[in-house]
PATI-521494 format. One record per residue: residue in three letters; x, y, z of N, C-alpha, C in turn. Coordinates in pm, whole numbers. Example, Ala and Ser with C-alpha at 12.3 -4.5 7.8 and 13.67 -1.06 7.14 Angstrom:
REM residues 2
{rest=ala&n.x=1319&n.y=-569&n.z=780&ca.x=1230&ca.y=-450&ca.z=780&c.x=1320&c.y=-330&c.z=780}
{rest=ser&n.x=1285&n.y=-225&n.z=708&ca.x=1367&ca.y=-106&ca.z=714&c.x=1290&c.y=3&c.z=787}
//
This chain:
REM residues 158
{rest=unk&n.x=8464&n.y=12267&n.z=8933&ca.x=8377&ca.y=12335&ca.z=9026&c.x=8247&c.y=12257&c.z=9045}
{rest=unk&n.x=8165&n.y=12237&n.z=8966&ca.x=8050&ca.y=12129&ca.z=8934&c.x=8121&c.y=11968&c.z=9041}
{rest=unk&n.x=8227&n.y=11945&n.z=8993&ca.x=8256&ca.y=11791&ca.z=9068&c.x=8267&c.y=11828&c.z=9220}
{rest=unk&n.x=8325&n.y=11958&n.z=9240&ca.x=8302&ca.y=12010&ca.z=9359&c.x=8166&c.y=12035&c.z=9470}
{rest=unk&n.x=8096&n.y=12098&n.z=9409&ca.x=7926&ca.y=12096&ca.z=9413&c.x=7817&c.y=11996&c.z=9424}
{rest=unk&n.x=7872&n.y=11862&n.z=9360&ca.x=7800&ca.y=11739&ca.z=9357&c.x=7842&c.y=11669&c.z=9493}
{rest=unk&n.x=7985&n.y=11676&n.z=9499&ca.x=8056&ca.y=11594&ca.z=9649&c.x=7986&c.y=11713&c.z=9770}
{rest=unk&n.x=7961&n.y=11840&n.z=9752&ca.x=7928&ca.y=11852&ca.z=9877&c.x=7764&c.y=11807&c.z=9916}
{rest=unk&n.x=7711&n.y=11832&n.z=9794&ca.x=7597&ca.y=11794&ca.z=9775&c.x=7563&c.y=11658&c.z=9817}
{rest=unk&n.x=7603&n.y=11555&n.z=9836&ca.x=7642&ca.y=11433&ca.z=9848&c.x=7639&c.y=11410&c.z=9971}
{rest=unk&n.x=7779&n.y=11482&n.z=10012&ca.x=7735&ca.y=11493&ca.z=10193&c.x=7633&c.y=11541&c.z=10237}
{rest=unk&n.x=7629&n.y=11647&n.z=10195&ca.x=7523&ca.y=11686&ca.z=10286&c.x=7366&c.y=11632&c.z=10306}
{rest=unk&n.x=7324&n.y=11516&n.z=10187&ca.x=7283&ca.y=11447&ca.z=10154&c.x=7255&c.y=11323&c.z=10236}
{rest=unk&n.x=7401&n.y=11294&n.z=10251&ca.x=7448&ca.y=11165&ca.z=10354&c.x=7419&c.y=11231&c.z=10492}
{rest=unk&n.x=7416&n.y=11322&n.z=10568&ca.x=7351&ca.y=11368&ca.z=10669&c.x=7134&c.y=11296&c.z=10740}
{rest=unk&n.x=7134&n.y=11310&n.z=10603&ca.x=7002&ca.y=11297&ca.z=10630&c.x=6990&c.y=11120&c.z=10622}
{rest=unk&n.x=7083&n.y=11073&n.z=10594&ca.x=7091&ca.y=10878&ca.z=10615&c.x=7183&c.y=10878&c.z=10790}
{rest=unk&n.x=7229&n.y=10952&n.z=10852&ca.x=7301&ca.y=10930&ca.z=10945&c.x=7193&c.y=10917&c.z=11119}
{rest=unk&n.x=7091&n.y=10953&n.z=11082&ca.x=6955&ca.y=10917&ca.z=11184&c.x=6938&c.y=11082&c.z=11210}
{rest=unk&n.x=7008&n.y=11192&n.z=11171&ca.x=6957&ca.y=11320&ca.z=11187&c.x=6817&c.y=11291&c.z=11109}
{rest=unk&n.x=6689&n.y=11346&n.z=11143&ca.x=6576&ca.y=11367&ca.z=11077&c.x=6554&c.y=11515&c.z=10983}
{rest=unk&n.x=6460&n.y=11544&n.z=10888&ca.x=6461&ca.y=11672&ca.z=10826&c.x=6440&c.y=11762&c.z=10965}
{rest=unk&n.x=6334&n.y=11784&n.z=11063&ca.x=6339&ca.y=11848&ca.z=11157&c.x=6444&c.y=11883&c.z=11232}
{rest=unk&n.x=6546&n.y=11778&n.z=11305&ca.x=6694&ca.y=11814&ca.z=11334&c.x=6746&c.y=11883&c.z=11279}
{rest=unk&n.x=6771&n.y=11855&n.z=11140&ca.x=6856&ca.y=11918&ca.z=11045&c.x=6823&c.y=12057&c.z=11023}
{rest=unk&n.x=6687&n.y=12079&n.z=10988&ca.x=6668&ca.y=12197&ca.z=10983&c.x=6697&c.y=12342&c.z=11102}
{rest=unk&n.x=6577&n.y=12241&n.z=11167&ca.x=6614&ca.y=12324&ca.z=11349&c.x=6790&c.y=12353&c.z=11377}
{rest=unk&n.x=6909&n.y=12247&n.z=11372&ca.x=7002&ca.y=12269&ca.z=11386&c.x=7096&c.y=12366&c.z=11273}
{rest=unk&n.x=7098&n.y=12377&n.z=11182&ca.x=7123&ca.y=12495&ca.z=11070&c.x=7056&c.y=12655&c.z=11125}
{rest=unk&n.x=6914&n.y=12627&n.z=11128&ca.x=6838&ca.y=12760&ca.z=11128&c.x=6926&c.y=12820&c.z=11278}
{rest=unk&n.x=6899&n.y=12754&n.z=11390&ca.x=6967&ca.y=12761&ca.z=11538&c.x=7133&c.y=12821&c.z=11502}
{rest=unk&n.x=7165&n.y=12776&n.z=11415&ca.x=7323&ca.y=12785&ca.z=11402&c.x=7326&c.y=12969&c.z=11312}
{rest=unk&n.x=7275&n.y=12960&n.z=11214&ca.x=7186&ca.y=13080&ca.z=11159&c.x=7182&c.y=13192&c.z=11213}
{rest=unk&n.x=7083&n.y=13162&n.z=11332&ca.x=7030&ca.y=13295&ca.z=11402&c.x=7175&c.y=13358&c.z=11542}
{rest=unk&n.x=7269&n.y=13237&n.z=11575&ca.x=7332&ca.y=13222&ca.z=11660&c.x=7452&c.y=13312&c.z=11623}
{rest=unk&n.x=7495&n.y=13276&n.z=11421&ca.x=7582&ca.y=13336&ca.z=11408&c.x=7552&c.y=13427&c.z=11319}
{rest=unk&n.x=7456&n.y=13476&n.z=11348&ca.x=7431&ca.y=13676&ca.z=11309&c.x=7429&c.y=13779&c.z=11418}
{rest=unk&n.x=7414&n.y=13685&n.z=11539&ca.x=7395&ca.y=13747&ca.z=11641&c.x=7503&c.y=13927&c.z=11707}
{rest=unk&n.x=7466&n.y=13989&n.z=11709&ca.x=7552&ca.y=14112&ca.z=11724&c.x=7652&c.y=14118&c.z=11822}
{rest=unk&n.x=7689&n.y=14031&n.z=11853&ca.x=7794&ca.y=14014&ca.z=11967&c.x=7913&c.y=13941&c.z=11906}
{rest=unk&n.x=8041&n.y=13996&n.z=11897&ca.x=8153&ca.y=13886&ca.z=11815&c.x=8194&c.y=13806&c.z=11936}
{rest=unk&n.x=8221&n.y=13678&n.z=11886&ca.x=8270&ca.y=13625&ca.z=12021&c.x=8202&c.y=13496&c.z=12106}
{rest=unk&n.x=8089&n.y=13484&n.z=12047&ca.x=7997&ca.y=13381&ca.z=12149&c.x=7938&c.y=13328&c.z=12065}
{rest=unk&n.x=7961&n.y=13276&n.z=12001&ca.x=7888&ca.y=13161&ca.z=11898&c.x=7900&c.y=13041&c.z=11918}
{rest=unk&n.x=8045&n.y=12990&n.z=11885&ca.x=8072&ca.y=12880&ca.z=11990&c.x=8020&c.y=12799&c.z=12096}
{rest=unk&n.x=7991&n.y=12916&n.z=12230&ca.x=7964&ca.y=12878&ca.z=12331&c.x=7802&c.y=12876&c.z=12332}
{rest=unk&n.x=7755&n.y=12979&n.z=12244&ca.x=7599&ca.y=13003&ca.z=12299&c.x=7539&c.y=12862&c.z=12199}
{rest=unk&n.x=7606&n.y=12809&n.z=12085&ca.x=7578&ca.y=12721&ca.z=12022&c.x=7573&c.y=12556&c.z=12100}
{rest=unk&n.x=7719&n.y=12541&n.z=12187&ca.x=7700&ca.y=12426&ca.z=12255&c.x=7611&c.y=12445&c.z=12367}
{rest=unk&n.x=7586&n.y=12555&n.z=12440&ca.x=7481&ca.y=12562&ca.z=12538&c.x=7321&c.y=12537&c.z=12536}
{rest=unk&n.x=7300&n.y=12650&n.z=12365&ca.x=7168&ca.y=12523&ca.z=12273&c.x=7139&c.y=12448&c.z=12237}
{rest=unk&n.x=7267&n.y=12323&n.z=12156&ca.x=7247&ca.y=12211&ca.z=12129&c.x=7239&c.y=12073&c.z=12222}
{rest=unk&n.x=7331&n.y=12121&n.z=12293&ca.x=7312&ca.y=11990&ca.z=12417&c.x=7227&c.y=11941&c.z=12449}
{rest=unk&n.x=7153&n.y=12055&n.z=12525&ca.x=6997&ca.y=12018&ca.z=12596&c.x=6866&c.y=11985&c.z=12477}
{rest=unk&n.x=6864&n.y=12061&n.z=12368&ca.x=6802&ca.y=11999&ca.z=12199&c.x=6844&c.y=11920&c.z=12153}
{rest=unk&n.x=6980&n.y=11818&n.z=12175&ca.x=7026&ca.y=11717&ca.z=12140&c.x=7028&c.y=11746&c.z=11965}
{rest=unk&n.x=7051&n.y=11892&n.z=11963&ca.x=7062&ca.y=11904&ca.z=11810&c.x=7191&c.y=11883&c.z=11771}
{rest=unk&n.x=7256&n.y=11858&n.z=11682&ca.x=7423&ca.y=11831&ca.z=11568&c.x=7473&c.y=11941&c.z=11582}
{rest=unk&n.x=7613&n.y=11955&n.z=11696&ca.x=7657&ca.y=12038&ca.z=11697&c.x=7748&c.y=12040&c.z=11634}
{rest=unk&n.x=7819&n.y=11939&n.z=11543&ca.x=7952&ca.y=11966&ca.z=11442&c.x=7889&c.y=12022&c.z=11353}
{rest=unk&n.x=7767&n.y=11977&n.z=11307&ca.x=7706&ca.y=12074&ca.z=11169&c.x=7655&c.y=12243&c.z=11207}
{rest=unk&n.x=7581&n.y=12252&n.z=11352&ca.x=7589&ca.y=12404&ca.z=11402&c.x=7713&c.y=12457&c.z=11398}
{rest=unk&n.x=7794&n.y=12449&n.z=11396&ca.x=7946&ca.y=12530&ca.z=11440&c.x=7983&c.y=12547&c.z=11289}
{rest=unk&n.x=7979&n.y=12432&n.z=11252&ca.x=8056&ca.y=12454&ca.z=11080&c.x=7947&c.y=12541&c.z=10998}
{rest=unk&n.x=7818&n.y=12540&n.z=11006&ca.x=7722&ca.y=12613&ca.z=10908&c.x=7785&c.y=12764&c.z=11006}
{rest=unk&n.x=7756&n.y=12799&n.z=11081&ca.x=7767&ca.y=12884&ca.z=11169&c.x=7932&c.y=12976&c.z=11137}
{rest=unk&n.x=8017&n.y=12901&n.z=11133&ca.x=8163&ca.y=12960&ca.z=11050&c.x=8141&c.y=12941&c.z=10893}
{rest=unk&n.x=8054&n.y=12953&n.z=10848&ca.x=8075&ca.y=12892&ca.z=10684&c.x=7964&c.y=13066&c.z=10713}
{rest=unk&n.x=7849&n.y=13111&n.z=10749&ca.x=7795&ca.y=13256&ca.z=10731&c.x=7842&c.y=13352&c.z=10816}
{rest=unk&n.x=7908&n.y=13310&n.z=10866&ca.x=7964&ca.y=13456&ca.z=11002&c.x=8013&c.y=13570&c.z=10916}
{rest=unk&n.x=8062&n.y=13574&n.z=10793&ca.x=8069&ca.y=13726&ca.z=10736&c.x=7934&c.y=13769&c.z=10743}
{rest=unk&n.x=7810&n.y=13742&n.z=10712&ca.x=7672&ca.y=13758&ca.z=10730&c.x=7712&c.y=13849&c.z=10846}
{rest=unk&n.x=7742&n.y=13829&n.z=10946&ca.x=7706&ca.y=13907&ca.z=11085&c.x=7808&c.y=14032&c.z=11094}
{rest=unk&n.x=7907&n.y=14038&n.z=11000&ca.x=7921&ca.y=14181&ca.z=10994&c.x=7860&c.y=14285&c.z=10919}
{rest=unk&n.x=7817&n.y=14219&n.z=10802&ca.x=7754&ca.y=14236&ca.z=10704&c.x=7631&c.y=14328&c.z=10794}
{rest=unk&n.x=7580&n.y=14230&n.z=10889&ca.x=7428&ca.y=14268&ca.z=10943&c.x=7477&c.y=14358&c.z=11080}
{rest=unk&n.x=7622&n.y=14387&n.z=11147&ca.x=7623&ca.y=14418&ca.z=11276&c.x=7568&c.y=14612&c.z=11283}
{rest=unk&n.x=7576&n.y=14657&n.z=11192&ca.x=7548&ca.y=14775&ca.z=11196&c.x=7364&c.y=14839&c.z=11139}
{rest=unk&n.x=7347&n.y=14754&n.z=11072&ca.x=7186&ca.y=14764&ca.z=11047&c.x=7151&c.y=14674&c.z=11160}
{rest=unk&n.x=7167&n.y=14585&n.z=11244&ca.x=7065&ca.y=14527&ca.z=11373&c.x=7061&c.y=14688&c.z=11486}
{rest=unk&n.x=7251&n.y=14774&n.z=11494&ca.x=7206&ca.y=14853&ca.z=11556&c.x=7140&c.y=14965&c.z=11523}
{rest=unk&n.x=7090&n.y=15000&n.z=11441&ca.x=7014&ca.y=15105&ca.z=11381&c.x=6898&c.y=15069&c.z=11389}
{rest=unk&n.x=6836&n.y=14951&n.z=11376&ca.x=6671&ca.y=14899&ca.z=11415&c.x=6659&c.y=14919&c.z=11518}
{rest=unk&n.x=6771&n.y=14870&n.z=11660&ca.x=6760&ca.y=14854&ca.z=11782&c.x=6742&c.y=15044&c.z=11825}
{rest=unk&n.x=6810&n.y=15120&n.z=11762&ca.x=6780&ca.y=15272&ca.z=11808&c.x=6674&c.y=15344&c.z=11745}
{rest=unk&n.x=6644&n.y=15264&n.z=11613&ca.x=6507&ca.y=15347&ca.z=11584&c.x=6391&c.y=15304&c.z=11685}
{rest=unk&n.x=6412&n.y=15160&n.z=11721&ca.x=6288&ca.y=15127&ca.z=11822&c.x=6311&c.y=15227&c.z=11951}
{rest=unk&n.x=6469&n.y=15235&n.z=11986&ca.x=6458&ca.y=15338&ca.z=12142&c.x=6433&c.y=15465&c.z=12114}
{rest=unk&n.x=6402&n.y=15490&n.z=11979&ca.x=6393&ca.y=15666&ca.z=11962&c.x=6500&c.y=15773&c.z=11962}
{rest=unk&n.x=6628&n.y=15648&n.z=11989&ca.x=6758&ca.y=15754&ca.z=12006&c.x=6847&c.y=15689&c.z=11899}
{rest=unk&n.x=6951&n.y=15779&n.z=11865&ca.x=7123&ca.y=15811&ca.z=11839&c.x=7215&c.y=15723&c.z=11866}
{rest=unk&n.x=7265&n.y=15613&n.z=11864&ca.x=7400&ca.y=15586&ca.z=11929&c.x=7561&c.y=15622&c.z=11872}
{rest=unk&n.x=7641&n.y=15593&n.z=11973&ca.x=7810&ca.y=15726&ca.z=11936&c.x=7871&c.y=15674&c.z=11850}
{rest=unk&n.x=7854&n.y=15527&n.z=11844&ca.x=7915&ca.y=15499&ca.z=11750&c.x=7884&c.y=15398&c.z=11615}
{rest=unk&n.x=7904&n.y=15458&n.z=11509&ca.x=7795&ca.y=15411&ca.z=11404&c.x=7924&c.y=15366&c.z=11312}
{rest=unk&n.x=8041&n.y=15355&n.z=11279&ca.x=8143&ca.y=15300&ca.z=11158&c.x=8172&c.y=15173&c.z=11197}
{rest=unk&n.x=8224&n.y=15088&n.z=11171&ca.x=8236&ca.y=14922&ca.z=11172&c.x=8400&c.y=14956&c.z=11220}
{rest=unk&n.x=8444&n.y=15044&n.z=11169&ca.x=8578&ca.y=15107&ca.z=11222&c.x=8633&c.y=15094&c.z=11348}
{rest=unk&n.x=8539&n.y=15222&n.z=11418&ca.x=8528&ca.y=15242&ca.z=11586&c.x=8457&c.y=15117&c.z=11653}
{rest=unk&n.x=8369&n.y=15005&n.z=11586&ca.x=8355&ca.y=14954&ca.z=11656&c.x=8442&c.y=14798&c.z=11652}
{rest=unk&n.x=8491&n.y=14744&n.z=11537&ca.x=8641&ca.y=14659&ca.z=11549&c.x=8761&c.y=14717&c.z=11660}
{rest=unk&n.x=8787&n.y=14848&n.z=11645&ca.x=8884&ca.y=14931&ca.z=11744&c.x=8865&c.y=14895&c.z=11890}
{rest=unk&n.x=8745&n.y=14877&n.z=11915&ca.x=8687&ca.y=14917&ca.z=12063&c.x=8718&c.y=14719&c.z=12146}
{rest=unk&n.x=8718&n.y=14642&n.z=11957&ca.x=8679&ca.y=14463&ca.z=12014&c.x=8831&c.y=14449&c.z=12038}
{rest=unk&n.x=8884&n.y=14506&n.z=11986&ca.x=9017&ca.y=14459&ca.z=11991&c.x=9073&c.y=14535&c.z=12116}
{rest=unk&n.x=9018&n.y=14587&n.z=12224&ca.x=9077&ca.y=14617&ca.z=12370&c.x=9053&c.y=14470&c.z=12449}
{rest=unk&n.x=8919&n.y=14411&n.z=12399&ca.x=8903&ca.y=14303&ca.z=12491&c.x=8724&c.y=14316&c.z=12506}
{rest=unk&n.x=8714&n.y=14206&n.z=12535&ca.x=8543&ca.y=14169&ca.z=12572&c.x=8489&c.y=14225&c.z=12651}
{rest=unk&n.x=8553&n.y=14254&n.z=12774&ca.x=8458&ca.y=14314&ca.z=12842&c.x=8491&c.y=14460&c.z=12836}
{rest=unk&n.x=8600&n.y=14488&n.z=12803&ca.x=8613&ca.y=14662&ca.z=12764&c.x=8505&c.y=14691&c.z=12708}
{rest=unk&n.x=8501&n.y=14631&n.z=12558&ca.x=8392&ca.y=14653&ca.z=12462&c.x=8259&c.y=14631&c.z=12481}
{rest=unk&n.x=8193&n.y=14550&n.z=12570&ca.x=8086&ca.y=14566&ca.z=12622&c.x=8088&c.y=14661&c.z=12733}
{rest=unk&n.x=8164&n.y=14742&n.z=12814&ca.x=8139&ca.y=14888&ca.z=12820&c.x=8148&c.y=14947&c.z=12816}
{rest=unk&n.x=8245&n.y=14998&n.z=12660&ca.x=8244&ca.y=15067&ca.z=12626&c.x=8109&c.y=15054&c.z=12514}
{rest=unk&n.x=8058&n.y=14976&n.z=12450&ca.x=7958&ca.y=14946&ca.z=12344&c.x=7811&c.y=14939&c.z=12395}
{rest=unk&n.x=7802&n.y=14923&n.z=12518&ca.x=7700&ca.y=14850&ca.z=12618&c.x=7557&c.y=14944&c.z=12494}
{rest=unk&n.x=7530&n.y=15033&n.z=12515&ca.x=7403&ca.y=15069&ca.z=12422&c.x=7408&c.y=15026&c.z=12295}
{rest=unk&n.x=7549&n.y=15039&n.z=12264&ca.x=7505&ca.y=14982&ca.z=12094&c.x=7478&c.y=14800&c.z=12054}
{rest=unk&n.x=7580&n.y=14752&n.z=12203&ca.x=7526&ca.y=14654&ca.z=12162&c.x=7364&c.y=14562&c.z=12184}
{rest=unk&n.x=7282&n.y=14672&n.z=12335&ca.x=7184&ca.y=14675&ca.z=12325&c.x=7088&c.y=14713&c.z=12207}
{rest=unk&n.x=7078&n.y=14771&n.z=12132&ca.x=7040&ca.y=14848&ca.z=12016&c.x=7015&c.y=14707&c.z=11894}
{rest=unk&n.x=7153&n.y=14674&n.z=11881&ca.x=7189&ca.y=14514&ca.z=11844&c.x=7106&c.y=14432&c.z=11879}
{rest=unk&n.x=7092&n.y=14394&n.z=11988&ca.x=7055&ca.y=14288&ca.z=12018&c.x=6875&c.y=14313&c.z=12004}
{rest=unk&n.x=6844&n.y=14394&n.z=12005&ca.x=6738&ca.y=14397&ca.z=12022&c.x=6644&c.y=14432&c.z=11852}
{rest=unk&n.x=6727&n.y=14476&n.z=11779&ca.x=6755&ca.y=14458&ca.z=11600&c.x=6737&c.y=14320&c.z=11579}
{rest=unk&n.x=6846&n.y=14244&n.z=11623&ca.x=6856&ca.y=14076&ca.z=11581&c.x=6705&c.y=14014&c.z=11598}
{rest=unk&n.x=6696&n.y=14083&n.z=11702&ca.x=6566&ca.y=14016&ca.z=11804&c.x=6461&c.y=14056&c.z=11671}
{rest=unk&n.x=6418&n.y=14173&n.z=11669&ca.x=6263&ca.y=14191&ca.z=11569&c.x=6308&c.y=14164&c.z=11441}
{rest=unk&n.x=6387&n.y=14097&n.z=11373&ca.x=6424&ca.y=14044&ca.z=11269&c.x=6452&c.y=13951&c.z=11230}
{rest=unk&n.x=6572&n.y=13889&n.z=11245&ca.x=6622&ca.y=13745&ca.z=11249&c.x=6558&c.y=13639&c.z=11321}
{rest=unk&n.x=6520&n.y=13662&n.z=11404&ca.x=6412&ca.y=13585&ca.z=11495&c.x=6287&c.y=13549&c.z=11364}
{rest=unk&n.x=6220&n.y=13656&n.z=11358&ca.x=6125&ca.y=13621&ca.z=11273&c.x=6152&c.y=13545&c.z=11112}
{rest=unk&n.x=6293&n.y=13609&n.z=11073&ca.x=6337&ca.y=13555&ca.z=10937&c.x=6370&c.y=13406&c.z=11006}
{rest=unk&n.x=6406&n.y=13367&n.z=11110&ca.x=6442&ca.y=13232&ca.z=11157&c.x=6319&c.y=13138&c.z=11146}
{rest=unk&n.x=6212&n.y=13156&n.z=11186&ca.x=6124&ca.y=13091&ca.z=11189&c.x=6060&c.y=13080&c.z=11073}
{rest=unk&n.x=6050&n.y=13136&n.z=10978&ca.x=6012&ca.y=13133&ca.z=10845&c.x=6112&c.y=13068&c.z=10741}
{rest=unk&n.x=6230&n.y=13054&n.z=10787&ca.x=6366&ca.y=12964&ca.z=10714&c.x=6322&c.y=12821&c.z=10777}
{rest=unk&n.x=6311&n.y=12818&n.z=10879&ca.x=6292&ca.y=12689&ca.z=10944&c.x=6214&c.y=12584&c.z=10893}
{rest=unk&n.x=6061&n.y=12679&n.z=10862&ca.x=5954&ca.y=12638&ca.z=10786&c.x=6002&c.y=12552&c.z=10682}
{rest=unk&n.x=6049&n.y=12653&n.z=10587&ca.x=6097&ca.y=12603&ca.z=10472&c.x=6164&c.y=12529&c.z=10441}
{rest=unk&n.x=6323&n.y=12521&n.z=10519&ca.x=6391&ca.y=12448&ca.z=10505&c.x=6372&c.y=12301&c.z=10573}
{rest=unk&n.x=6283&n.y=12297&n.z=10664&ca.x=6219&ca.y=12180&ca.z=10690&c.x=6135&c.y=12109&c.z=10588}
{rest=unk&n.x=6067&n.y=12185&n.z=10496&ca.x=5945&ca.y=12144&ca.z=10394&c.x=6070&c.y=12054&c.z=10293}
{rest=unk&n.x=6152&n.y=12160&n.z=10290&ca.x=6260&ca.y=12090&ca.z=10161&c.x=6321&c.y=11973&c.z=10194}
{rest=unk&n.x=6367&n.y=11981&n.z=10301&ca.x=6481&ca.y=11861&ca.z=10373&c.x=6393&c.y=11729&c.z=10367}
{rest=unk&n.x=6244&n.y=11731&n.z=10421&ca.x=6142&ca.y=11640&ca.z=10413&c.x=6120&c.y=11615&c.z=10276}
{rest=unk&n.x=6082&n.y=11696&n.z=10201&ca.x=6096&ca.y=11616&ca.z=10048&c.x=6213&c.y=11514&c.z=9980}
{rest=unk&n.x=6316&n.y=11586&n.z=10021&ca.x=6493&ca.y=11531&ca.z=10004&c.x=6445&c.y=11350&c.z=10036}
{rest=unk&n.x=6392&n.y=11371&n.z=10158&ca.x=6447&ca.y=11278&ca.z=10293&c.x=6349&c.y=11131&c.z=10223}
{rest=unk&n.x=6228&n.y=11155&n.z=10189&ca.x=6091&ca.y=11079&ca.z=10145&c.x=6132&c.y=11028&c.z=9990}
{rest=unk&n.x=6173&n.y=11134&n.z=9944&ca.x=6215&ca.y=11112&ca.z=9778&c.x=6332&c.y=10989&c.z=9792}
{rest=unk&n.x=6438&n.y=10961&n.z=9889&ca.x=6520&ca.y=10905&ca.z=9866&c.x=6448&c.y=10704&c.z=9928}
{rest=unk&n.x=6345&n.y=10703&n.z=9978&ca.x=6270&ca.y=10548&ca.z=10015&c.x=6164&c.y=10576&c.z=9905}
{rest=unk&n.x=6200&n.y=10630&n.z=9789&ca.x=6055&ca.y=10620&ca.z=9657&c.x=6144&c.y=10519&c.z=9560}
{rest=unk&n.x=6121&n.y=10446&n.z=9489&ca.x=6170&ca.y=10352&ca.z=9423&c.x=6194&c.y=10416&c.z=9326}
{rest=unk&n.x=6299&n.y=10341&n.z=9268&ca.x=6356&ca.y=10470&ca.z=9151&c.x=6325&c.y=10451&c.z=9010}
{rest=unk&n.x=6232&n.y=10507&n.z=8927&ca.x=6169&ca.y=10508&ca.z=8786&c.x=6259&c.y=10482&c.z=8698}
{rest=unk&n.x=6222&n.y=10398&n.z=8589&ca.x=6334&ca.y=10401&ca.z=8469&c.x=6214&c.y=10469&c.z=8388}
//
């Protein structure tokens, strides 16, 4: 497990020698992050190559970080809509992870109307949350990646 942990470690390592900078790297993870918590199943993929292109951010590493946390976003799909209705002051019909897998599996656009408030509710949860947890990961994980990145042109101590 450990020999396991060191090789990924390694790569991911080797990322930061490939001309990605700590800023890329970071920005493209955090982007991938916020993309795949997002309360909508289904568009990650696409909303990911539609962000990276024009940011010229690493989209093999967005997609793969992005499928490596996507349980995260079920995890989170029912608390984003409960933020999103405490902010509207209302109720929505359907609150079990149950009824709302049932409803994805008619099809995409069924489920957006049949879901249309909850997934407003959602989206607007993701929004006063993850947004803000995004930008504060970013921070950080930029501070770290830059240490990584500087530490490796320091000459090496015996």
């Amino acid at each position: 497990m450990k020999a396991k942990l060191i090789k990924i470690w390694e790569k991911f390592k080797a990322l930061l020698k490939q001309g990605l900078t700590p800023k890329q790297l970071a920005l493209s993870l955090v982007v991938a992050g916020l993309v795949a918590v997002f309360p909508i199943f289904g568009i990650t993929t696409i909303a990911l190559t539609t962000i990276a292109l024009p940011f010229k951010l690493n989209l093999p590493i967005m997609i793969a970080f992005s499928y490596l946390i996507s349980p995260i976003q079920i995890l989170l799909f029912i608390p984003f809509i409960n933020i999103g209705a405490s902010v509207f002051g209302t109720e929505h019909t359907l609150l079990t992870f149950e009824a709302i897998k049932a409803s994805y599996e008619t099809g995409f656009w069924q489920t957006a109307r049949d879901l249309s408030f909850e997934l407003i509710c959602g989206a607007v949860g993701w929004a006063l949350t993850a947004i803000p947890v995004g930008i504060v990961l970013y921070f950080i994980l930029k501070a770290i990646l830059t240490h990584f990145d500087s530490s490796k042109n320091q000459p090496i101590k015996n």
